[in-house]
PDB file as gemmi writes it, atoms N, CA and C in Angstrom:
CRYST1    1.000    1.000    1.000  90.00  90.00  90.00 P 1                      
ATOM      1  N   UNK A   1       0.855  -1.173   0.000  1.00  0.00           N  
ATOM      2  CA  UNK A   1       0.000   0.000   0.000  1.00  0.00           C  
ATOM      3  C   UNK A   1       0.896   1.230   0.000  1.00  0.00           C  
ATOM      4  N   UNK A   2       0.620   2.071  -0.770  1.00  0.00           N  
ATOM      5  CA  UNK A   2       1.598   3.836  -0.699  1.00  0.00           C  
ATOM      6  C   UNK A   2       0.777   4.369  -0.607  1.00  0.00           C  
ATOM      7  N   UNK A   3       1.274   5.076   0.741  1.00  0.00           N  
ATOM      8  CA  UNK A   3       0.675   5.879   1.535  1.00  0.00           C  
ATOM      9  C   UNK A   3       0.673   7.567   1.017  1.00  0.00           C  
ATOM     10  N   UNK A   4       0.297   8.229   0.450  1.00  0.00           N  
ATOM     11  CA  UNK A   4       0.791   9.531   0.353  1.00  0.00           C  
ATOM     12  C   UNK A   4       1.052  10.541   1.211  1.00  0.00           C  
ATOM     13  N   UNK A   5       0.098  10.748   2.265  1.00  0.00           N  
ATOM     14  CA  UNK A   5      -0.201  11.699   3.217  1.00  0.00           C  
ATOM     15  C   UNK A   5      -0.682  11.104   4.311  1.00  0.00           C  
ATOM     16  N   UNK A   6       0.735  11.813   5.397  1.00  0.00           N  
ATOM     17  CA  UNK A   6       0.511  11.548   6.591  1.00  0.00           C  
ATOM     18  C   UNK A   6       0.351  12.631   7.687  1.00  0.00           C  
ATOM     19  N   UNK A   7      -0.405  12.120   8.724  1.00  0.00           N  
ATOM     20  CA  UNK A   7      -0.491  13.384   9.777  1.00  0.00           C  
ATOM     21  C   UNK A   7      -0.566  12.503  11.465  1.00  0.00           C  
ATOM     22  N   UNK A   8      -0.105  12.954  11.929  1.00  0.00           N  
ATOM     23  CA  UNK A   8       0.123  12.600  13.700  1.00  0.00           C  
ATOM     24  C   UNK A   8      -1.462  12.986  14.195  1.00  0.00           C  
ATOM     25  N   UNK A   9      -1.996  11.983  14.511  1.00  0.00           N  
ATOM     26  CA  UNK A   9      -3.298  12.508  15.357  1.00  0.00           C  
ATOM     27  C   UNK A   9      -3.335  12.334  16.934  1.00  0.00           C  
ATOM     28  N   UNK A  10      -2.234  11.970  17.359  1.00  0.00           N  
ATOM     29  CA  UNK A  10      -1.825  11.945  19.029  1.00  0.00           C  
ATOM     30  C   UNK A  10      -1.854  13.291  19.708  1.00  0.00           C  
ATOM     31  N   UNK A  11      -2.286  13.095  20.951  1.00  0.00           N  
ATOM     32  CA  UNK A  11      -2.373  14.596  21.255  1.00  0.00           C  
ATOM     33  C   UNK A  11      -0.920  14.785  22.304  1.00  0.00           C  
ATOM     34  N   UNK A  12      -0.189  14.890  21.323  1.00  0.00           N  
ATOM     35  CA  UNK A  12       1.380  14.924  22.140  1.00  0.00           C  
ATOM     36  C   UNK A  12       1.610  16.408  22.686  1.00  0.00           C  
ATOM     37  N   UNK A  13       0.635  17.530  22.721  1.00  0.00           N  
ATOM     38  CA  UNK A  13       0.796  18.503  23.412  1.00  0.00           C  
ATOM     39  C   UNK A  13       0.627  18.136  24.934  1.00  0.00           C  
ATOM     40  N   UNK A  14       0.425  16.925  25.232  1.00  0.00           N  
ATOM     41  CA  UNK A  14      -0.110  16.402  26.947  1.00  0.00           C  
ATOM     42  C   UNK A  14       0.711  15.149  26.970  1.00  0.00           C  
ATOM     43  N   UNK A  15       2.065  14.974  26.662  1.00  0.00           N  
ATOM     44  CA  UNK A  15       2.754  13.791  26.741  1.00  0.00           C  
ATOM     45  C   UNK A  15       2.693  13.489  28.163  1.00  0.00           C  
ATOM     46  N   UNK A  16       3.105  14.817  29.159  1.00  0.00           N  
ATOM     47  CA  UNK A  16       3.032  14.557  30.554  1.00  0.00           C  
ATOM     48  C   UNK A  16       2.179  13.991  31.377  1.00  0.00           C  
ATOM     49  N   UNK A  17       1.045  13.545  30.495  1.00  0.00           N  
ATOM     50  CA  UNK A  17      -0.360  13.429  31.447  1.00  0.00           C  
ATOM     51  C   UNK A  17      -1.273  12.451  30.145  1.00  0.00           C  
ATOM     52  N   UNK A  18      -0.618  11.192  29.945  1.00  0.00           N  
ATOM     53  CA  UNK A  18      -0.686  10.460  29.075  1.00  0.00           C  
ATOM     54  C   UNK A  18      -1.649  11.300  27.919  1.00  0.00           C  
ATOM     55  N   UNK A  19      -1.322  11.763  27.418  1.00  0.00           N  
ATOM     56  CA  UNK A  19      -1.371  12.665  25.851  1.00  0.00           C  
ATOM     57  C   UNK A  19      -0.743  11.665  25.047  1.00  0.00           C  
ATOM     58  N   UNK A  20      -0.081  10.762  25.427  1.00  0.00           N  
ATOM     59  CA  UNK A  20       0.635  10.102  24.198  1.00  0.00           C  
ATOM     60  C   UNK A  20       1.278   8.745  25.040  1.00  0.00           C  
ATOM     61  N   UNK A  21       0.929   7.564  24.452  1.00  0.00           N  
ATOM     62  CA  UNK A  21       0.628   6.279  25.277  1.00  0.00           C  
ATOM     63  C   UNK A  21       2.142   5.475  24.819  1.00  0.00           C  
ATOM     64  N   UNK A  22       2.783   4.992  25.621  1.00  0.00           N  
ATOM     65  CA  UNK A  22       4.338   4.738  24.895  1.00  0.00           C  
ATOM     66  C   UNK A  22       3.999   3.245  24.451  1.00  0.00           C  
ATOM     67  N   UNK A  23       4.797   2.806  23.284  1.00  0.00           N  
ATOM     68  CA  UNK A  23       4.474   1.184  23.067  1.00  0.00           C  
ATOM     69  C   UNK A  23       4.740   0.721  24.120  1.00  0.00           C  
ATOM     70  N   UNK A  24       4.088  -0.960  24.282  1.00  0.00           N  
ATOM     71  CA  UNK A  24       4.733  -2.041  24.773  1.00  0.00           C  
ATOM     72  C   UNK A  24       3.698  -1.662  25.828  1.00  0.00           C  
ATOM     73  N   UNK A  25       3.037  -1.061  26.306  1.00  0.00           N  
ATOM     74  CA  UNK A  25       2.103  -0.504  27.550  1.00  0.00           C  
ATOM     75  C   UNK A  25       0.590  -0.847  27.212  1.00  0.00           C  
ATOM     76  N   UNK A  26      -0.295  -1.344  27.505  1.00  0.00           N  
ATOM     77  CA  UNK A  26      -1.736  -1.096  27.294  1.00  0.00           C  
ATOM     78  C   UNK A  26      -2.156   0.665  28.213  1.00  0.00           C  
ATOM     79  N   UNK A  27      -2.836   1.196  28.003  1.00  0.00           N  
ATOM     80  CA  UNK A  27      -3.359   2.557  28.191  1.00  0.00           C  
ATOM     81  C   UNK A  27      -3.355   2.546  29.760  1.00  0.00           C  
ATOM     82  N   UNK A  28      -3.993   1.594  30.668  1.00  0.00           N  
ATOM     83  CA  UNK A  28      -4.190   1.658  31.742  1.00  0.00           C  
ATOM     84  C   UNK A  28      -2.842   0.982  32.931  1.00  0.00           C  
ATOM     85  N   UNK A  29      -1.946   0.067  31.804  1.00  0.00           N  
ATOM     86  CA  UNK A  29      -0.587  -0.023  32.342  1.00  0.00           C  
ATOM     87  C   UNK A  29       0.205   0.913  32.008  1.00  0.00           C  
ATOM     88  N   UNK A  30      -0.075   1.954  31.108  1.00  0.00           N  
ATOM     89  CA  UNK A  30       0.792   3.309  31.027  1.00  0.00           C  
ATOM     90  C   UNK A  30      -0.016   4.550  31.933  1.00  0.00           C  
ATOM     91  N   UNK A  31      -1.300   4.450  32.387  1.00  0.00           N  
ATOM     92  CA  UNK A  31      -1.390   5.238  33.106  1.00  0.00           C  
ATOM     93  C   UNK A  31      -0.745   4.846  34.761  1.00  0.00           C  
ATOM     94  N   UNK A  32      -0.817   3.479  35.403  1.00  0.00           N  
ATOM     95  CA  UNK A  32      -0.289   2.559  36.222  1.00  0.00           C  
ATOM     96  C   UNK A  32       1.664   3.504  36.226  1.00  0.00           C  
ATOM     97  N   UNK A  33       1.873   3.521  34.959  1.00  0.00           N  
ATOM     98  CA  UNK A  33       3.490   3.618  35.094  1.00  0.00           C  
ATOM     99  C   UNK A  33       3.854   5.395  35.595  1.00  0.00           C  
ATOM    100  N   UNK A  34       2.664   5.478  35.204  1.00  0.00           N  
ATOM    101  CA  UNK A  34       2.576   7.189  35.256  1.00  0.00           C  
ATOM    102  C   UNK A  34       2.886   7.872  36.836  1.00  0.00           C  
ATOM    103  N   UNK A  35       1.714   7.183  37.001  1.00  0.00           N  
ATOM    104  CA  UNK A  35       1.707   7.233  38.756  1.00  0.00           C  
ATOM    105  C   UNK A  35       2.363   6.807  39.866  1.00  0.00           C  
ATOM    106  N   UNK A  36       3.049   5.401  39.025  1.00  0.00           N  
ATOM    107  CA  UNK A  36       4.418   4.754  40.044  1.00  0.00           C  
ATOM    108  C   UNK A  36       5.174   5.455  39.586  1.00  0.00           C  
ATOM    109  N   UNK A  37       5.783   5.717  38.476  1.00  0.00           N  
ATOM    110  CA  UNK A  37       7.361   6.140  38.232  1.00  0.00           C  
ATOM    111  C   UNK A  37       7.007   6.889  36.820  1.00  0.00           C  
ATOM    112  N   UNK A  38       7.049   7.960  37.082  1.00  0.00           N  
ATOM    113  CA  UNK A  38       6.958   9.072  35.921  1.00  0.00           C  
ATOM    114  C   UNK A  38       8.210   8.921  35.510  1.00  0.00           C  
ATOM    115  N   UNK A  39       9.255   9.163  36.182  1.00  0.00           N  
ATOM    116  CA  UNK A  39      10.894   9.062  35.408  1.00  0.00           C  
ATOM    117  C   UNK A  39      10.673   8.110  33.968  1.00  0.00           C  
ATOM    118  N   UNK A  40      10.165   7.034  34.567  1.00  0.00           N  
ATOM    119  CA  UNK A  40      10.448   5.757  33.695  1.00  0.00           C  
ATOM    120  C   UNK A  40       9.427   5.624  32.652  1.00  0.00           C  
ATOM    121  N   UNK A  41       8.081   6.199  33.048  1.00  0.00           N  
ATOM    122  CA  UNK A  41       7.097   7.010  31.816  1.00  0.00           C  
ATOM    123  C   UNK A  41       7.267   7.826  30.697  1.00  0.00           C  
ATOM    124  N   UNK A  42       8.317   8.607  31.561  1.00  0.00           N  
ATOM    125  CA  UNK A  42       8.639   9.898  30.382  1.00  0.00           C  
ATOM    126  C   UNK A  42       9.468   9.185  28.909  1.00  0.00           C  
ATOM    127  N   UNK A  43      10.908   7.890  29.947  1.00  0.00           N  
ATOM    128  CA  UNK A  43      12.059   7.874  29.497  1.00  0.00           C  
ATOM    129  C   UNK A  43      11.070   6.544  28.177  1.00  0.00           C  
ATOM    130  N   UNK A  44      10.032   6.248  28.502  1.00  0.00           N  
ATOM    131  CA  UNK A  44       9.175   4.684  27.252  1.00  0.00           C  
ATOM    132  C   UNK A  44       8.325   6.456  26.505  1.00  0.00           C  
ATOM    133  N   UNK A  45       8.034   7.184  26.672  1.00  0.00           N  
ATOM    134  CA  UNK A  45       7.774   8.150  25.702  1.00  0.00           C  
ATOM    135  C   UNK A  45       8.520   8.619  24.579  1.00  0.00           C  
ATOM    136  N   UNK A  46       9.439   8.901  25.475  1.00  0.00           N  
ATOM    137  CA  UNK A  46      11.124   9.436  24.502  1.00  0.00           C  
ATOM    138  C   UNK A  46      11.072   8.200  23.768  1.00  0.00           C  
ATOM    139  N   UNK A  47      10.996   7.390  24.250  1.00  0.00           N  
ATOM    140  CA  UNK A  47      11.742   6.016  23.286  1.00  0.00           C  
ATOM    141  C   UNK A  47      10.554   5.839  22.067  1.00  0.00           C  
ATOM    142  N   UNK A  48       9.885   6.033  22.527  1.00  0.00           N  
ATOM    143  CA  UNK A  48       8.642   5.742  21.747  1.00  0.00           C  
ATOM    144  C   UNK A  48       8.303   6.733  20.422  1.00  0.00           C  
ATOM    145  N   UNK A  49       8.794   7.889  20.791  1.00  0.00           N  
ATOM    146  CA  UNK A  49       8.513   9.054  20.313  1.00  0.00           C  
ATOM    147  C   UNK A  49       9.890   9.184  18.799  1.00  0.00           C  
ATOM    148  N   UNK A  50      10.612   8.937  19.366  1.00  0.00           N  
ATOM    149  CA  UNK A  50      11.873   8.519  18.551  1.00  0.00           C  
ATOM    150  C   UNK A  50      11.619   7.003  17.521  1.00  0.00           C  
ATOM    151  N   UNK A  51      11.057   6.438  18.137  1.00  0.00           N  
ATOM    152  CA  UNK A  51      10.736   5.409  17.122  1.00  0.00           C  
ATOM    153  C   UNK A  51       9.350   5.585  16.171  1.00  0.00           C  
ATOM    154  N   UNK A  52       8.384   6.485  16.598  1.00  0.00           N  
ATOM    155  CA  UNK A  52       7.580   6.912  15.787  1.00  0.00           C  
ATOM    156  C   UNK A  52       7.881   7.910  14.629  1.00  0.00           C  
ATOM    157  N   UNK A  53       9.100   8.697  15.111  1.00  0.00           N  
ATOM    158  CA  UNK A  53       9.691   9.603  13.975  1.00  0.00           C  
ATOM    159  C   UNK A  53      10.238   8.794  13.088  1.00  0.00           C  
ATOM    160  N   UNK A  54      11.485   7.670  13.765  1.00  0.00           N  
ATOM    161  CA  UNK A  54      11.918   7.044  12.411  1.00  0.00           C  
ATOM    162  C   UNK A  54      11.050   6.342  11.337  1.00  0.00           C  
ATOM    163  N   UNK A  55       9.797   5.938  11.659  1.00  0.00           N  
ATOM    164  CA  UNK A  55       8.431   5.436  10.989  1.00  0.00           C  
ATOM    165  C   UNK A  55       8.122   6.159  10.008  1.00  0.00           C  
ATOM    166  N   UNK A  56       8.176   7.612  10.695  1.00  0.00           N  
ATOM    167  CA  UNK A  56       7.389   8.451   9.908  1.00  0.00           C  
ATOM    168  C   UNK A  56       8.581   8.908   8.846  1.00  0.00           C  
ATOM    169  N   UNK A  57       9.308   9.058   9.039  1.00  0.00           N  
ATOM    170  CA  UNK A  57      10.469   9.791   8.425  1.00  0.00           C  
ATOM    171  C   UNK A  57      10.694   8.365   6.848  1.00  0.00           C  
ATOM    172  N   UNK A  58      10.816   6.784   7.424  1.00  0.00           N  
ATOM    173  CA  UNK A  58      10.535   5.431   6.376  1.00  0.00           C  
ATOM    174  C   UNK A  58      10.238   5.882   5.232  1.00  0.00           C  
ATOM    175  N   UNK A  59       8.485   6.665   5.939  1.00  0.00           N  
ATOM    176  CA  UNK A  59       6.856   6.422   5.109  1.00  0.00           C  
ATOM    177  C   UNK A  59       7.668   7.309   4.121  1.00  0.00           C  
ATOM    178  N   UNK A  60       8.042   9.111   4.647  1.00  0.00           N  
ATOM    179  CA  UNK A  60       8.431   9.906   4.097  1.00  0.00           C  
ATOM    180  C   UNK A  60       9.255   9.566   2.395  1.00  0.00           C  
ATOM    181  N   UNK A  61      10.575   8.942   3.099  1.00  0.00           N  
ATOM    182  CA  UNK A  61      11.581   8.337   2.263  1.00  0.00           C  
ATOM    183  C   UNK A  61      10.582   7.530   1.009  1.00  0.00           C  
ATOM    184  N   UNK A  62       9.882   7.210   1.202  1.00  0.00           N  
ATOM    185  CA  UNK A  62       9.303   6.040   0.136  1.00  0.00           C  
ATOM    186  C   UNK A  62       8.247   7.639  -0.471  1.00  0.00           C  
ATOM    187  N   UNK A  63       7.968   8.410  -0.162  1.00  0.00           N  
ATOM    188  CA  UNK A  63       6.976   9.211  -0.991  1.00  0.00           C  
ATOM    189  C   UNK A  63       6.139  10.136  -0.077  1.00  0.00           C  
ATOM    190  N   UNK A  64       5.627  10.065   1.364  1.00  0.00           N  
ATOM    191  CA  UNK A  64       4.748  10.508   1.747  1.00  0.00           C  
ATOM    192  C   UNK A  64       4.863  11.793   2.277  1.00  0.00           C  
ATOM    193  N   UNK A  65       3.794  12.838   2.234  1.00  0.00           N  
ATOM    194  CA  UNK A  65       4.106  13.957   2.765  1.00  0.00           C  
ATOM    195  C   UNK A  65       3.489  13.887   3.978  1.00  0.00           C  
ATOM    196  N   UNK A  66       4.257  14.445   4.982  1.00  0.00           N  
ATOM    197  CA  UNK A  66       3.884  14.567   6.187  1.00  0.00           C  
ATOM    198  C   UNK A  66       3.302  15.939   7.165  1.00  0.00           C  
ATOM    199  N   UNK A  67       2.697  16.047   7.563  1.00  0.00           N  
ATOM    200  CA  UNK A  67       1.934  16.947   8.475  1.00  0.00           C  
ATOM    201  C   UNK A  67       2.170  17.349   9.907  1.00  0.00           C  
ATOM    202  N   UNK A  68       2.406  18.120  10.241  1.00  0.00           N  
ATOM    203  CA  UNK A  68       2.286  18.220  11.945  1.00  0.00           C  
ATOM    204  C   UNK A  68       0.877  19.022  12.103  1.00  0.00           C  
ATOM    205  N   UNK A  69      -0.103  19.313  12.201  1.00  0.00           N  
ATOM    206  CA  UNK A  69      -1.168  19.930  12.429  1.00  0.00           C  
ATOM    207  C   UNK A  69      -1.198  20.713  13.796  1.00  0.00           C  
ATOM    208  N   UNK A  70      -0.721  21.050  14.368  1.00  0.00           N  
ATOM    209  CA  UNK A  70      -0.873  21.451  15.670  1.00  0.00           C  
ATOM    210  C   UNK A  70      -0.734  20.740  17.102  1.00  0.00           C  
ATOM    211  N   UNK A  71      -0.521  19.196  16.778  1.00  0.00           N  
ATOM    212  CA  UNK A  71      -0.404  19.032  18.155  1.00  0.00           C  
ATOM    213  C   UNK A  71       0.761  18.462  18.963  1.00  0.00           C  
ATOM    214  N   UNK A  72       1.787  18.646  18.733  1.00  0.00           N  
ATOM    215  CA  UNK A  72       3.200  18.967  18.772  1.00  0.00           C  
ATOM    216  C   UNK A  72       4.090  17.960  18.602  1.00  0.00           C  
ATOM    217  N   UNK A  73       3.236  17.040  17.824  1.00  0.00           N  
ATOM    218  CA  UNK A  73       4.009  16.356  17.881  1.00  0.00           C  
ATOM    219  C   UNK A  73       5.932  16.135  17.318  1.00  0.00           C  
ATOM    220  N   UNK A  74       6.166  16.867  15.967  1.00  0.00           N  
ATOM    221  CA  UNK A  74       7.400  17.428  15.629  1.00  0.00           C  
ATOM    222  C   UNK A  74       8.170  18.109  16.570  1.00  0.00           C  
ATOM    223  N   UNK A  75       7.533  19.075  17.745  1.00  0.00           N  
ATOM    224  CA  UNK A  75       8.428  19.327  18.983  1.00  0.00           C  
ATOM    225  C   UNK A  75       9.043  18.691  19.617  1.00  0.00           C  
ATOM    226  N   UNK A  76       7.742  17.842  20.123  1.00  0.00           N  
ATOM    227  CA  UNK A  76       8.391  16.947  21.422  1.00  0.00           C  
ATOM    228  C   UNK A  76       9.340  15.882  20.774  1.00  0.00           C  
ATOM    229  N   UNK A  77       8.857  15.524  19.403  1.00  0.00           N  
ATOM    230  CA  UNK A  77       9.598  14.444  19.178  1.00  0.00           C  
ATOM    231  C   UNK A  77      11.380  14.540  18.762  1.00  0.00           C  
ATOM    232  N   UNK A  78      11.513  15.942  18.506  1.00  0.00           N  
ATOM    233  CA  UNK A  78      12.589  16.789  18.452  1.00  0.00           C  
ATOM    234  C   UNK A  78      13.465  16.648  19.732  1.00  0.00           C  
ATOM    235  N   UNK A  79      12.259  17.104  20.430  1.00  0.00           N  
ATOM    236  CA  UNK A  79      12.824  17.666  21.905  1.00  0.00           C  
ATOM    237  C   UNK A  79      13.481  16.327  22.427  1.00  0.00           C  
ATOM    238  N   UNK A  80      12.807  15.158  22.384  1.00  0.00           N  
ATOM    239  CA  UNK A  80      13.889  13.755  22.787  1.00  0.00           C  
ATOM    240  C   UNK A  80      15.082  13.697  21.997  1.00  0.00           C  
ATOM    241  N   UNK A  81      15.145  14.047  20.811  1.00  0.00           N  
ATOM    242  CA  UNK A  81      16.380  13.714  20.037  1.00  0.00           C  
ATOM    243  C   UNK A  81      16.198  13.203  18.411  1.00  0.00           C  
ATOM    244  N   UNK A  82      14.789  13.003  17.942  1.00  0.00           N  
ATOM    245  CA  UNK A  82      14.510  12.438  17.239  1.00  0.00           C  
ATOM    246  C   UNK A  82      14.940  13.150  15.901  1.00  0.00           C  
ATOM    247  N   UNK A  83      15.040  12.577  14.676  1.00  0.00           N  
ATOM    248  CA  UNK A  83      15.458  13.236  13.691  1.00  0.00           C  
ATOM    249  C   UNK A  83      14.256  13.478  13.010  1.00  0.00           C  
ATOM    250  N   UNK A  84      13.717  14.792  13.448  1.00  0.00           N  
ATOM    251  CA  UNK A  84      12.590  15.590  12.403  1.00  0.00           C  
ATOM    252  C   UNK A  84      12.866  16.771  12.171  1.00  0.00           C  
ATOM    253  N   UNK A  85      13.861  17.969  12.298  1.00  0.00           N  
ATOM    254  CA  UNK A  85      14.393  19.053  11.606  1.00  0.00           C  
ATOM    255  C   UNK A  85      14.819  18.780  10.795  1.00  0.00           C  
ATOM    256  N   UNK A  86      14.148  19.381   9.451  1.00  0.00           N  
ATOM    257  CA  UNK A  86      15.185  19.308   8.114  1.00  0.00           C  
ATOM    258  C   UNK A  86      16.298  20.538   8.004  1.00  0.00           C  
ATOM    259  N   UNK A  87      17.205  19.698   7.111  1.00  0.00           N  
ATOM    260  CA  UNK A  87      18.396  20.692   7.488  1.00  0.00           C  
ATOM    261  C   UNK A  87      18.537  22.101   7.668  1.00  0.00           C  
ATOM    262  N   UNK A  88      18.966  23.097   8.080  1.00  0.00           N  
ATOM    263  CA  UNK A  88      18.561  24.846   7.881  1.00  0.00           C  
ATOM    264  C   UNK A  88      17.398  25.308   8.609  1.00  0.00           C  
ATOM    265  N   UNK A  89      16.444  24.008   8.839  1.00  0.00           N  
ATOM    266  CA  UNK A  89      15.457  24.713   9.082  1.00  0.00           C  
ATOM    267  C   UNK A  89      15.045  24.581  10.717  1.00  0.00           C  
ATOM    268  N   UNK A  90      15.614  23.486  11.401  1.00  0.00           N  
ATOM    269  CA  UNK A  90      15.344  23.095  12.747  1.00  0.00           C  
ATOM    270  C   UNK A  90      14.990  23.964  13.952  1.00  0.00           C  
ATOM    271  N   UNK A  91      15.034  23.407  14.970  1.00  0.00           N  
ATOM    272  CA  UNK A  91      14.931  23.839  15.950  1.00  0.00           C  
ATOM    273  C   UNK A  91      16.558  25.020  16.562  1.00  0.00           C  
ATOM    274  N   UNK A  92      16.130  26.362  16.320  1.00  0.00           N  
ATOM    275  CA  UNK A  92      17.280  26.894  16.611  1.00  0.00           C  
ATOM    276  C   UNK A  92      17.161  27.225  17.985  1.00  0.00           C  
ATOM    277  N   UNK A  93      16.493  27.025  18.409  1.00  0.00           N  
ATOM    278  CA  UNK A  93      16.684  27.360  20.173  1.00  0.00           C  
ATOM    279  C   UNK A  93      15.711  28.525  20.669  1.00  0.00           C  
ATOM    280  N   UNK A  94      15.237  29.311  19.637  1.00  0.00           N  
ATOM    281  CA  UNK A  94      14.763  31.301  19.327  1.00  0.00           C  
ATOM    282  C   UNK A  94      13.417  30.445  19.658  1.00  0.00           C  
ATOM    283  N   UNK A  95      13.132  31.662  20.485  1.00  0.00           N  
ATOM    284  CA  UNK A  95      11.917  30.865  21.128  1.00  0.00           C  
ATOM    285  C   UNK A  95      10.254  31.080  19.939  1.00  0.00           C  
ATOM    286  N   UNK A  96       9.938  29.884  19.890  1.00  0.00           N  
ATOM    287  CA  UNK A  96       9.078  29.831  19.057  1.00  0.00           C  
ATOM    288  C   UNK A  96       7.515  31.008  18.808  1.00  0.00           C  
ATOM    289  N   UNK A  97       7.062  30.966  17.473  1.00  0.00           N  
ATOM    290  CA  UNK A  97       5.853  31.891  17.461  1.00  0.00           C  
ATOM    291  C   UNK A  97       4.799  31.218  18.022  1.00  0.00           C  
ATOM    292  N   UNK A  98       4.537  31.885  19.056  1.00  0.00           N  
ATOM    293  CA  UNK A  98       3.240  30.920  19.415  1.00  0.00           C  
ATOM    294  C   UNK A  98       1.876  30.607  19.226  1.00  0.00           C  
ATOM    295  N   UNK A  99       1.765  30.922  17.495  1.00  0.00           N  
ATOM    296  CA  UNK A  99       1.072  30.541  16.509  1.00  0.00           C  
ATOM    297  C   UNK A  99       1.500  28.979  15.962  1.00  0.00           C  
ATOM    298  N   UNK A 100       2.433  28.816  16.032  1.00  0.00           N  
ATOM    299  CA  UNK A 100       2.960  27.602  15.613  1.00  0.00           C  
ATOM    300  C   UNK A 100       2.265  26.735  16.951  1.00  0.00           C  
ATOM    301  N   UNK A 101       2.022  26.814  18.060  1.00  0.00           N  
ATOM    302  CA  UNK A 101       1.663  25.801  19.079  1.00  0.00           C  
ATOM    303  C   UNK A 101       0.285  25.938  19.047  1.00  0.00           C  
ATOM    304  N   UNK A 102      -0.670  26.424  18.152  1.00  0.00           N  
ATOM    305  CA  UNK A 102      -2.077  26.250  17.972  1.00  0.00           C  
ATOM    306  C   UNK A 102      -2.581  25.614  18.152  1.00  0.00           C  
ATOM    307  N   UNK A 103      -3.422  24.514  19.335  1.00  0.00           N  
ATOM    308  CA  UNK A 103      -3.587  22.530  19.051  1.00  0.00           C  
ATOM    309  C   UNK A 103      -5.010  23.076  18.475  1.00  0.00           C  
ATOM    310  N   UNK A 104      -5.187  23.338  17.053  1.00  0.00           N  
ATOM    311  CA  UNK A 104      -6.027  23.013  16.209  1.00  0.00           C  
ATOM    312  C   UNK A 104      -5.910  23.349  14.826  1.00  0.00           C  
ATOM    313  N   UNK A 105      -6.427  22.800  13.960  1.00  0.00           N  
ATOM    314  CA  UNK A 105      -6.247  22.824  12.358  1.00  0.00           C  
ATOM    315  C   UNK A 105      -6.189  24.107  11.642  1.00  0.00           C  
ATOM    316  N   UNK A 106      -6.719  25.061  12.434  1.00  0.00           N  
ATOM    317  CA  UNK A 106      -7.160  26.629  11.984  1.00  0.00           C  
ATOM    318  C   UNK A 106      -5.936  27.420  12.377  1.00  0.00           C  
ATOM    319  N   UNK A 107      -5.381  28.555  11.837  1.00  0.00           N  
ATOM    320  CA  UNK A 107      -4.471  29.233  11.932  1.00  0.00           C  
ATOM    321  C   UNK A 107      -5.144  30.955  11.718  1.00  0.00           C  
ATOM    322  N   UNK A 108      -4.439  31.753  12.309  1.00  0.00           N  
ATOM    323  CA  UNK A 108      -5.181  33.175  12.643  1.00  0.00           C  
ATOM    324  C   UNK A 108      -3.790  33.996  12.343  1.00  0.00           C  
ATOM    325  N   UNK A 109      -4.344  34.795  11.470  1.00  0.00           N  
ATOM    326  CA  UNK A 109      -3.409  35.995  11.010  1.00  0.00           C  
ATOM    327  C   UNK A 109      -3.207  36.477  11.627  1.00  0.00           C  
TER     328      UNK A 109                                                      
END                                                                             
C-alpha cells in the first residue's frame, strides 16, 4: 500500500499526562506507570517518540508527505532527540511563534 499523506493525530501537546501512550504498555498499564514512576514514563515516551519519527520519516523516504497539524508532535519528538528538523530549518533554540503551538487545524493571522 503507498501511503501519500501523513499526519500525527496523538495529542502529544499532553505527553506529561498520558497525551501520548508509549508502546509495549496497554493505556491503563501506562497510566499505572505514570503514577508509580513518571521518570520511567517519560524515558518509554522518549523512546517511543523517537521510534515513531523514524516510521514516519521510512513512510516519508518512500513518498509521503507529512503533516504536523498542531499538536506537537514534531516538537516533542525533536525535543527527545529524534530526527525531524530538516536541514537549515530546525529547531534553533529562538523561542518559538506561538502561533505555531495552535492545538487546532485553523491558523489566525
Amino acid at each position: 500500500i503507498r501511503v501519500e499523506l501523513g499526519s500525527d493525530q496523538t495529542s502529544c501537546h499532553n505527553i506529561h499526562d498520558m497525551g501520548y501512550c508509549p508502546v509495549g504498555y496497554t493505556f491503563e498499564e501506562a497510566k499505572q506507570l505514570l503514577v508509580s514512576d513518571k521518570p520511567r514514563f517519560m524515558a518509554a515516551v522518549a523512546d517511543t517518540l523517537r521510534r515513531h519519527a523514524a516510521a514516519v520519516n521510512a513512510m516519508c523516504e518512500r513518498g509521503m508527505y507529512f503533516w504536523d497539524y498542531g499538536n506537537a508532535f514534531l516538537k516533542e519528538a525533536g525535543d527527545v532527540g529524534a530526527d525531524v528538523w530538516k536541514p537549515g530549518i530546525g529547531n534553533s533554540g529562538a523561542a518559538p511563534n506561538p502561533q505555531s503551538f495552535i492545538y487546532s487545524p485553523y491558523r489566525y493571522p
